[in-house]
Wavefront OBJ file of the C-alpha trace (Angstrom):
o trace
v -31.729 4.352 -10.074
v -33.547 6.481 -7.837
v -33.715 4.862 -4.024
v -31.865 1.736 -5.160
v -35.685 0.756 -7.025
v -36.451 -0.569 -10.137
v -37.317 1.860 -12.528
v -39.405 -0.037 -14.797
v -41.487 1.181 -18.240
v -43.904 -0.681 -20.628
v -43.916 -1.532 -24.045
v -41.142 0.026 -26.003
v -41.995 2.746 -28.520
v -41.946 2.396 -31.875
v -38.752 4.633 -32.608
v -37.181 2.422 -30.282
v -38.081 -0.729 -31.791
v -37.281 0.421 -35.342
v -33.646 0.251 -33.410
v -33.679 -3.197 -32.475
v -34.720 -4.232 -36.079
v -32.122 -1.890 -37.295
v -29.546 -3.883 -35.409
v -30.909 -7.233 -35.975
v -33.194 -7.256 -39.352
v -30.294 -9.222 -41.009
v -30.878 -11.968 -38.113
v -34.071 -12.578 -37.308
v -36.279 -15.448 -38.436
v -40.036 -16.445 -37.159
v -39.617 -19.213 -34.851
v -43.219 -20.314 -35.487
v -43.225 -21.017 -39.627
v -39.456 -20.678 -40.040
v -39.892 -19.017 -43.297
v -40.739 -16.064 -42.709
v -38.259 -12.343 -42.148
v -39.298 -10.615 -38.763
v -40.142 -7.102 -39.378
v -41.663 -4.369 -37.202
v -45.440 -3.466 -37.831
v -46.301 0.136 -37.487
v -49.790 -0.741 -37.584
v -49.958 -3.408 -34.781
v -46.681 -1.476 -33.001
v -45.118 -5.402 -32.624
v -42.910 -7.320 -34.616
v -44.419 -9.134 -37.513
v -43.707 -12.275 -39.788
v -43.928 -11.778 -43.704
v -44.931 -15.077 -44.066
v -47.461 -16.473 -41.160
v -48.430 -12.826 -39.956
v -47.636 -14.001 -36.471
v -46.795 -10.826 -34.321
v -44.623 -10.598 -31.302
v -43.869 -8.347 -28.410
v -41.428 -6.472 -27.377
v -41.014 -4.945 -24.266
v -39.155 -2.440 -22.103
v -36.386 -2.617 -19.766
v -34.723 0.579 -19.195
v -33.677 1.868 -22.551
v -33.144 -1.233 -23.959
v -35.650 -3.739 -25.613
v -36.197 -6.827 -25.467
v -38.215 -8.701 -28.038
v -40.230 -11.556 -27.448
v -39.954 -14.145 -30.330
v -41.681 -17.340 -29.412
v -43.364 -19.880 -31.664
v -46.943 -19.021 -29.777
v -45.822 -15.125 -28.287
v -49.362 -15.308 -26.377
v -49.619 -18.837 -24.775
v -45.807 -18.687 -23.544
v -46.559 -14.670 -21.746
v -49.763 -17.076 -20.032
v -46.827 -20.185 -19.262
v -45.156 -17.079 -17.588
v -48.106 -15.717 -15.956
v -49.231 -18.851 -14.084
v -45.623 -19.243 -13.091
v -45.177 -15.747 -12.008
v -48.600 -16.486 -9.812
v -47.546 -19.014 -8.964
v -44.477 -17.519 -6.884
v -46.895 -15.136 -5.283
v -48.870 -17.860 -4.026
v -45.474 -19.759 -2.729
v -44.725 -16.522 -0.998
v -48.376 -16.256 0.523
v -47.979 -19.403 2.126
v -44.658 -18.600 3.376
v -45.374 -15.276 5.033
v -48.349 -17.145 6.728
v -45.807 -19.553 8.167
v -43.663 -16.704 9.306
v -46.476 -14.854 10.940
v -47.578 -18.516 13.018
v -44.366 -18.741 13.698
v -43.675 -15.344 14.915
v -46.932 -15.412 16.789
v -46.325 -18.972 18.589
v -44.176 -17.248 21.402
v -41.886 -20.557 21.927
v -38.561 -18.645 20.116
v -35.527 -16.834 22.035
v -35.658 -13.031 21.910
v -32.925 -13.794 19.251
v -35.708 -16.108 16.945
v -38.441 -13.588 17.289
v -36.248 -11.120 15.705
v -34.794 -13.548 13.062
v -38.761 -14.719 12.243
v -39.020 -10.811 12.037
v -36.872 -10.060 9.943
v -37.308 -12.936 7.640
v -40.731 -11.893 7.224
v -40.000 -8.639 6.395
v -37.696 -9.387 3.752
v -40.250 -12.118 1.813
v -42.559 -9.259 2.135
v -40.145 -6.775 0.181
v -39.252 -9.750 -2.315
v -42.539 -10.341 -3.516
v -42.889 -6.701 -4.298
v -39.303 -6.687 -6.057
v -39.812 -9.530 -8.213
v -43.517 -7.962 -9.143
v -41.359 -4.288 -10.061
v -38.833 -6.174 -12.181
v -41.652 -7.820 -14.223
v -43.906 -5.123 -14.533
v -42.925 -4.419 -18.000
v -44.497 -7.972 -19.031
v -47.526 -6.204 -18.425
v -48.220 -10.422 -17.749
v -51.703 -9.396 -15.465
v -53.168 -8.013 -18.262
v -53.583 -10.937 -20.250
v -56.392 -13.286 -20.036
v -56.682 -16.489 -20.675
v -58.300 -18.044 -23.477
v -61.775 -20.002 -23.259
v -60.146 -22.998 -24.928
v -57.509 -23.952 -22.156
v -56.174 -27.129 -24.571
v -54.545 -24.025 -27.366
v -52.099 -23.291 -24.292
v -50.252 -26.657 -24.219
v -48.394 -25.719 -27.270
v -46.443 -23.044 -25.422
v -46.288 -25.513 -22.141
v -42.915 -25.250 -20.497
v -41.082 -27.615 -18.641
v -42.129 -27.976 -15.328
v -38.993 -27.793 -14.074
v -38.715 -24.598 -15.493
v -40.056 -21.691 -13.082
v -38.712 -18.145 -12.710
v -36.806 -18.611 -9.373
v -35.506 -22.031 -10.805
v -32.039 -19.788 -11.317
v -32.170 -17.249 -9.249
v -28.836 -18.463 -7.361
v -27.281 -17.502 -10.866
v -28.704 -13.651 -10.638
v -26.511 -13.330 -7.214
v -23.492 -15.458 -8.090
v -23.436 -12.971 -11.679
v -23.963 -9.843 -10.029
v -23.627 -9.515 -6.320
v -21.097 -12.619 -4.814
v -17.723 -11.611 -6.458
v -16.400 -14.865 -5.152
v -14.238 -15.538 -8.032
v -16.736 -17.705 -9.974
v -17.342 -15.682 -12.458
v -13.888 -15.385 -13.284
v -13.289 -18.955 -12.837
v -16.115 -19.656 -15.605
v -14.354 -17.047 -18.369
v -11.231 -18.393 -17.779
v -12.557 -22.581 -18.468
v -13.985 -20.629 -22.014
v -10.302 -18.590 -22.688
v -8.789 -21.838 -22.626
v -11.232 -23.431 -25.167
v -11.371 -21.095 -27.350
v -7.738 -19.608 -27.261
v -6.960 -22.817 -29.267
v -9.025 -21.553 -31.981
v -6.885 -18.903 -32.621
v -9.695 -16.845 -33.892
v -8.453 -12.656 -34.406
v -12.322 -11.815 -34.233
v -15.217 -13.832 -32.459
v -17.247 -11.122 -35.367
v -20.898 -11.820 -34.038
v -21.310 -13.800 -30.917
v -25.193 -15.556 -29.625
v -24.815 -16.753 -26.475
v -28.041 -19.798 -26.056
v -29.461 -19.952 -22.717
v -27.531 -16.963 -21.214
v -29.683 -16.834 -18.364
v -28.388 -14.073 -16.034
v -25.845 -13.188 -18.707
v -22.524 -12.741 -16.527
v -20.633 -14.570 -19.288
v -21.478 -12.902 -22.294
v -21.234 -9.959 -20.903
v -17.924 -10.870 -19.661
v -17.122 -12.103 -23.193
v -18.233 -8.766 -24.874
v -16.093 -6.381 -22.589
v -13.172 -8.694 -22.942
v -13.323 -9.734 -26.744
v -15.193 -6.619 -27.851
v -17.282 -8.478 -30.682
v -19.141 -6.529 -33.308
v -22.382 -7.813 -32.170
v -23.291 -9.675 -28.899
v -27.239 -11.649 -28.789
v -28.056 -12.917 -25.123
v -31.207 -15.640 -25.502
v -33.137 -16.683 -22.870
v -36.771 -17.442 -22.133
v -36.823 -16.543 -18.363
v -37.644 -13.078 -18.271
v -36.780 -12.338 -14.979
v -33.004 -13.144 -15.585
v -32.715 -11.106 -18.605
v -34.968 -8.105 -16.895
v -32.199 -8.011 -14.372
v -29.320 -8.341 -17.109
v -30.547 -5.893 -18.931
v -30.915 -3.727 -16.186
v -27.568 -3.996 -14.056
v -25.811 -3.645 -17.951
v -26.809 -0.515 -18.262
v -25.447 0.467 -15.021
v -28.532 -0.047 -12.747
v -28.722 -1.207 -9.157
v -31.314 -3.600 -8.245
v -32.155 -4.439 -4.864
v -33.273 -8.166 -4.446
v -33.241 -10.031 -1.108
v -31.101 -13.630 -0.792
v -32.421 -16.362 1.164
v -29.069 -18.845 1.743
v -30.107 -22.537 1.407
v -27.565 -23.104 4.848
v -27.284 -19.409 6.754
v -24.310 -19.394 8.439
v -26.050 -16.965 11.496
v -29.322 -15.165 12.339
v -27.974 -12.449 9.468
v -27.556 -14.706 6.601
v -31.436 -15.973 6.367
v -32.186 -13.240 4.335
v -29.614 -10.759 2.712
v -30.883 -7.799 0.874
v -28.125 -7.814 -2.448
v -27.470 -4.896 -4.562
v -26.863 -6.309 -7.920
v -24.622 -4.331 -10.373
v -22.133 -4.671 -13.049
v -18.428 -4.015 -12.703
v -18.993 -1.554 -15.442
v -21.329 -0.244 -18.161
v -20.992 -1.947 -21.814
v -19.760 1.408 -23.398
v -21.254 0.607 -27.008
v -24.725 -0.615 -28.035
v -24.325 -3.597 -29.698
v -25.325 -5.859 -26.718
v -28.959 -6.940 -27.593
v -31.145 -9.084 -25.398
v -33.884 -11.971 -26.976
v -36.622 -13.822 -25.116
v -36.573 -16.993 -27.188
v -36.783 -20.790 -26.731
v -32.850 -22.004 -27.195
v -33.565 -25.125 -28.679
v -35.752 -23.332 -31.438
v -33.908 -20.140 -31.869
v -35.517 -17.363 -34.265
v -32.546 -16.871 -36.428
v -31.658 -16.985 -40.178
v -29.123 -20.012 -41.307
v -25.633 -18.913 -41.102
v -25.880 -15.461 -39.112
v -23.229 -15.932 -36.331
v -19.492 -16.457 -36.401
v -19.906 -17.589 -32.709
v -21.910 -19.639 -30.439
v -21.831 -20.156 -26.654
v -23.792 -22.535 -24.916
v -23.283 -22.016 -20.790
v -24.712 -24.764 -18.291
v -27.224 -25.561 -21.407
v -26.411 -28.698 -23.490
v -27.772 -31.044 -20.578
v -31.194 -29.237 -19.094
v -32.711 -28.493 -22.569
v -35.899 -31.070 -23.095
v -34.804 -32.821 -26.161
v -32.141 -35.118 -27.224
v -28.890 -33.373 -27.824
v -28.678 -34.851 -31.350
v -31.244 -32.820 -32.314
v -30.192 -29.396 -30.442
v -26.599 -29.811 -31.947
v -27.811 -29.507 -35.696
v -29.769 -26.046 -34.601
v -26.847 -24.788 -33.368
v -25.171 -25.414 -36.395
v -27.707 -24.210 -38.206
v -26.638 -20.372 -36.773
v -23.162 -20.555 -37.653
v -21.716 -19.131 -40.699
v -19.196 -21.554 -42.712
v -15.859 -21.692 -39.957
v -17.902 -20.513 -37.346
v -17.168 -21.635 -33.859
v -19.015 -23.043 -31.142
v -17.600 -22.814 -27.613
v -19.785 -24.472 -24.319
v -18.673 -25.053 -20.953
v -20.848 -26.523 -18.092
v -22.038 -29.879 -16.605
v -23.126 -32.967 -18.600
v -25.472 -33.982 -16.182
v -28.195 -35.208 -18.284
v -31.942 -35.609 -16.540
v -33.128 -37.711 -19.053
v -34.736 -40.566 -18.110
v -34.076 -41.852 -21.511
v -30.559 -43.490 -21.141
v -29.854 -43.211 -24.912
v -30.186 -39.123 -23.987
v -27.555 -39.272 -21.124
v -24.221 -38.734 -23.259
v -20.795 -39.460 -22.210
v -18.160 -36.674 -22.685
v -16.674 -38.968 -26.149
v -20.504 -39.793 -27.154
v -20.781 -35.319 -27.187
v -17.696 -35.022 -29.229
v -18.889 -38.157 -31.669
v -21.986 -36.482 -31.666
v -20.388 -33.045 -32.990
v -18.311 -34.678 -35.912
v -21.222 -36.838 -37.022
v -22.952 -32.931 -37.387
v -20.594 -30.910 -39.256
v -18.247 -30.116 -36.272
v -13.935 -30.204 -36.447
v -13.649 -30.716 -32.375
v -10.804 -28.060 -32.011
v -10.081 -28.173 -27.780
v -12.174 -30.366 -25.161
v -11.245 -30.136 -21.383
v -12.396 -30.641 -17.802
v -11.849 -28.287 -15.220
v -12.797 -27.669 -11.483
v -14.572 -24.608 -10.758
v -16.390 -23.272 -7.460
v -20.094 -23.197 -8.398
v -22.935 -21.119 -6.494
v -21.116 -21.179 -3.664
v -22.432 -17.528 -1.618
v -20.207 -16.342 0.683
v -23.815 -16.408 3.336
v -24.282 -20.031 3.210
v -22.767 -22.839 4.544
v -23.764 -25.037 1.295
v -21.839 -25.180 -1.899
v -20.345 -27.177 -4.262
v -17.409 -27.593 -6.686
v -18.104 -29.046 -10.528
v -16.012 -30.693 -12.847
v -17.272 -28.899 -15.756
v -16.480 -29.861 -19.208
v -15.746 -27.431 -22.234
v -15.213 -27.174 -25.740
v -14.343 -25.018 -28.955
v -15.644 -26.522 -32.174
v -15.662 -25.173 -35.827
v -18.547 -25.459 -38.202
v -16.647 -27.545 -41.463
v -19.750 -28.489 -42.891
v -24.034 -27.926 -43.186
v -26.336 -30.633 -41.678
v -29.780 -30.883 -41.768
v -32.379 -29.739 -38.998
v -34.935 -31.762 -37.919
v -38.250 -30.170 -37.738
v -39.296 -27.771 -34.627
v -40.316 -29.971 -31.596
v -42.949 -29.294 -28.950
v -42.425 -30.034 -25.604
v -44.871 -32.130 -25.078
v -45.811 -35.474 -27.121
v -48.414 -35.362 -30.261
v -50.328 -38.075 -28.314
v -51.098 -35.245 -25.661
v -51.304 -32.193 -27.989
v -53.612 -34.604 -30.792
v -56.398 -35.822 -28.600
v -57.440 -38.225 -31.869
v -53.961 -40.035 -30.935
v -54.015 -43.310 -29.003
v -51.890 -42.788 -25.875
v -49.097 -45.516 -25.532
v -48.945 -47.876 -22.954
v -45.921 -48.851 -21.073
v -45.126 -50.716 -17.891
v -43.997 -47.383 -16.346
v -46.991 -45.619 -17.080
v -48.897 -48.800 -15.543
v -47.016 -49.088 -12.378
v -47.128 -45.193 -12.141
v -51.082 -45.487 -12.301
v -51.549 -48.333 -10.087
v -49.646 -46.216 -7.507
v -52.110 -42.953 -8.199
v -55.510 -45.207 -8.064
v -53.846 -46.644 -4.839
v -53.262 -43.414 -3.118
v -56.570 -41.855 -4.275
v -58.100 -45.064 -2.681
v -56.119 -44.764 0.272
v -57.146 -40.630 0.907
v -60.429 -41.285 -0.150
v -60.965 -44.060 3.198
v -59.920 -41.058 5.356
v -63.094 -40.287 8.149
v -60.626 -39.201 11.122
v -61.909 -42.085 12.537
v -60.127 -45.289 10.850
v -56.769 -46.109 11.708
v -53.825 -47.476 8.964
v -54.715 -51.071 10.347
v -58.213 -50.754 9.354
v -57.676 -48.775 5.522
v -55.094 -51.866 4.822
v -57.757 -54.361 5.872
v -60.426 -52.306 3.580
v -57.936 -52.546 0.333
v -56.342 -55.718 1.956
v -59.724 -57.142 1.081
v -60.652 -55.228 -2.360
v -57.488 -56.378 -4.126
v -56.561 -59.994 -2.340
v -53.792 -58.877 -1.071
v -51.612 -59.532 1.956
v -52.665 -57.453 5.254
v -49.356 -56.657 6.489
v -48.065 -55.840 2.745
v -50.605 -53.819 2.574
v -50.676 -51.793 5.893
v -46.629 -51.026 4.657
v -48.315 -49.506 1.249
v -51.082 -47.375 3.301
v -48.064 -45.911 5.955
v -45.587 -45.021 2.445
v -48.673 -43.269 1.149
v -49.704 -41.555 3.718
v -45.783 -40.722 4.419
v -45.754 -39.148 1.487
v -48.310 -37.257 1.463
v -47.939 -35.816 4.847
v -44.161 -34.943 3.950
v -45.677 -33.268 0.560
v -48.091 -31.324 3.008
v -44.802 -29.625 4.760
v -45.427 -31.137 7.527
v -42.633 -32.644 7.704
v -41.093 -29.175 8.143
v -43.015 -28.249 10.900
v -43.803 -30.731 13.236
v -47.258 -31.193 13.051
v -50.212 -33.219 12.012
v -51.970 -33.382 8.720
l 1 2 3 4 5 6 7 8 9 10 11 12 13 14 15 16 17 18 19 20 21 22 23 24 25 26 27 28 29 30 31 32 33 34 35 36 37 38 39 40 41 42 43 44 45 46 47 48 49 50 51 52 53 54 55 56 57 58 59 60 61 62 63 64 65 66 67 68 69 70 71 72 73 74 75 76 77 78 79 80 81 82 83 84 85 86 87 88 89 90 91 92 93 94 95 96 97 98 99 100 101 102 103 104 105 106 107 108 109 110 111 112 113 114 115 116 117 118 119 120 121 122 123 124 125 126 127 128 129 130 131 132 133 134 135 136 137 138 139 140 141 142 143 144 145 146 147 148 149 150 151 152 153 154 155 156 157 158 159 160 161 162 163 164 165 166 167 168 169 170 171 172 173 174 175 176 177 178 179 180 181 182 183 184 185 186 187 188 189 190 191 192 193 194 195 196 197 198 199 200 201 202 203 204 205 206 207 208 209 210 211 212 213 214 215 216 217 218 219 220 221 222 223 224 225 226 227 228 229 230 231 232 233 234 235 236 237 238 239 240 241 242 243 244 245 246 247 248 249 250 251 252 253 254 255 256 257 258 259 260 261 262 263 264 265 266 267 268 269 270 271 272 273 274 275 276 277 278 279 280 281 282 283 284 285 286 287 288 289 290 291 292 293 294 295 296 297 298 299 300 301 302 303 304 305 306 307 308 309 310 311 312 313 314 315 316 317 318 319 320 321 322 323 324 325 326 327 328 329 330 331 332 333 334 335 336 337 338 339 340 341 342 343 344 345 346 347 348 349 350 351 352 353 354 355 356 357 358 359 360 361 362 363 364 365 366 367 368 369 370 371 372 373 374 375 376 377 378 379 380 381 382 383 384 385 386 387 388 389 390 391 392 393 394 395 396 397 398 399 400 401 402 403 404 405 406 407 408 409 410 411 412 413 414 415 416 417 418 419 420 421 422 423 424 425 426 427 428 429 430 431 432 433 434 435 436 437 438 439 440 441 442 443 444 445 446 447 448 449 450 451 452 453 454 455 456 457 458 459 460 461 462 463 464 465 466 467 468 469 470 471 472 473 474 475 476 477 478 479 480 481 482 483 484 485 486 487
């Protein structure tokens, strides 16, 4: 790329398109009605669903394309779009930060020019993230007058586009032996398989895509699928794949010295995939747009415990892509967030879980590997991540497509549950509100406890304790915390 930029370009053509359907026609499914065959429109110039009609995106990122195949294509580019804002306004507040503390005068000749130079760099990585996401074209959709019709492409909140972007450095820019410590937990999985050909392999969740790109070169597959649904990991993919160079600045969580706190990276592959059947998908993993039995292989990296629904339902989808002796291979952490205990498997509850859905368990192993551990930072970690190869023996049902968010919330006719955690989760919200809403600059905590001390019959000194965690809270929420001053 010209000047180590971006080069970015908008939505592909329709020649090029007709490629991507060329390559994938005898894969793709709707992911909205599930019934439908996905086939490119030369009227609307998008991807189109015999069935439902439903049309979807595709976009550009160099000369490859990536298609955009989510149940609701419109209200998941908006999920993006807030999120997307939503780092500019993080990065606003930042580089105000910067610029107070630049303009204080209380830092060594040594911290002005670190502050400097820090605030340079956020500067430039705003405007890289906004060149790698340009082709989204995500500013030029609006949103609709009836907010409610977005909740059915709602995200995880967890979810953001910078939630990974430790992975985009560790893939393409560290060379710290992780990678290679990551193929080599999978080679040991699935060289007990004993398979000649991996035929076509769909890697769910491939988020910067080091390892199936790694898996291609090395295993040279007749067909590799990479699906995520952060766009700005498979942008970048995409991009250093085809022999790019993208500049993007690191910020290390622990610098080790005035250099480290912010590192501009030039991300690149090892080398360029020499034939063209590596294809990229944004696409919701646990829902993925596929016909039954289209893939001989499966990987799942750092997936099976982060996706927002209970693993015995995600299993059966993946088993759903496999043909008959198919083989599904994950590695990563089972470090399940659920707050669901009944979610939050054991490594023998996973495996029980795979033979009760149509899986011969072939290899299962833990192994240490170095994880996200940049050579600029003083933080990192080591994980005991577990593995295994499993072949499809037999069909299972799938349960129907799940939304993200319950019917009581997406049905407003629903009654909403109750539940002592939703209770004590309110009481504590109507207390804070109550608490901020006594706030004149002129009352002290003594005198807000006595106020609500009084209101609920409650113990003053119990209740001065509540007022100071609440108003703890909120001025460490504030980032105060962080900078040693008042509210």
């Amino acid at each position: 790329m010209p000047n180590g930029s971006v080069t970015v370009s908008r939505q592909s053509s329709a020649r090029d398109t007709r490629s991507i359907i060329a390559a994938l026609d005898h894969l793709l499914a709707c992911p909205a009605c599930r019934a439908g065959e996905v086939s490119f429109s030369e009227r609307l110039k998008v991807l189109s669903c015999n069935q439902c009609n439903r049309g979807f995106p595709v976009f550009q990122c160099g000369k490859k394309q990536i298609p955009w195949l989510f149940t609701d294509p419109t209200t998941t580019r908006l999920e993006w779009k807030a999120r997307y804002h939503g780092i500019l306004h993080e990065n606003s507040m930042e580089l105000e930060r910067l610029r107070q503390a630049r303009d204080e005068g209380r830092c060594s000749k040594v911290g002005r020019r670190r502050i400097a130079d820090l605030l340079q760099a956020r500067e430039s990585h705003r405007n890289q993230i906004s060149e790698i996401l340009a082709p989204l074209e995500l500013d030029n959709i609006d949103w609709p007058a009836d907010s409610a019709s977005l909740l059915q492409g709602k995200l995880p909140r967890s979810q953001g586009l910078s939630s990974y972007i430790n992975n985009i450095f560790r893939d393409w820019a560290w060379n710290n032996g992780e990678n290679d410590a990551m193929f080599a937990a999978v080679e040991n999985v699935l060289s007990a398989v004993r398979k000649k050909s991996l035929g076509s392999v769909l890697t769910l969740g491939a988020g910067a895509c080091r390892l199936p790109y790694e898996i291609h070169r090395r295993y040279s597959p007749e067909l590799s699928v990479a699906l995520d649904f952060n766009p700005l990991l498979l942008q970048i993919a995409a991009h250093v794949m085809q022999g790019n160079t993208i500049p993007l600045y690191e910020f290390p969580l622990a610098p080790l010295n005035a250099a480290s706190f912010a590192v501009l990276q030039e991300l690149s592959a090892p080398e360029i995939l020499a034939n063209d059947n590596f294809h990229f998908l944004l696409a919701d993993a646990s829902n993925p747009p596929f016909r039954d039995g289209c893939f001989d292989t499966v990987v799942t990296p750092w997936l099976i415990d982060i996706i927002p629904q209970d693993l015995k339902t995600f299993i059966p989808q993946v088993n759903r892509c496999l043909t008959e002796g198919g083989v599904w291979i994950n590695t990563g952490s089972l470090a399940f967030f659920h707050e669901n205990e009944s979610w939050r498997y054991s490594e023998e509850e996973v495996l029980e879980l795979l033979e009760q859905n149509g899986f011969d368990v072939v290899s299962a192993e833990r192994q240490t590997v170095p994880y996200l551990q940049s050579p600029h930072s003083g933080y990192g970690r080591a994980e005991k991540i577990f593995s295994f190869s499993a072949r499809k023996i037999d069909t299972v049902d799938v349960p129907p497509a799940r939304a993200y968010l319950p019917g009581w919330i997406l049905n407003t006719t629903l009654p909403v549950p109750s539940s002592t955690e939703a209770a004590v989760s309110s009481s504590h919200y109507l207390l804070k509100a109550q608490v901020l809403a006594t706030i004149d600059g002129k009352r002290t905590i003594k005198q807000i406890g006595r106020i609500l001390a009084r209101q609920y019959g409650l113990g003053q000194r119990e209740t001065i304790h509540a007022v100071q965690r609440i108003l703890i809270d909120a001025w460490e929420q504030s980032g105060s915390g962080d900078t040693g001053k008042d509210l």
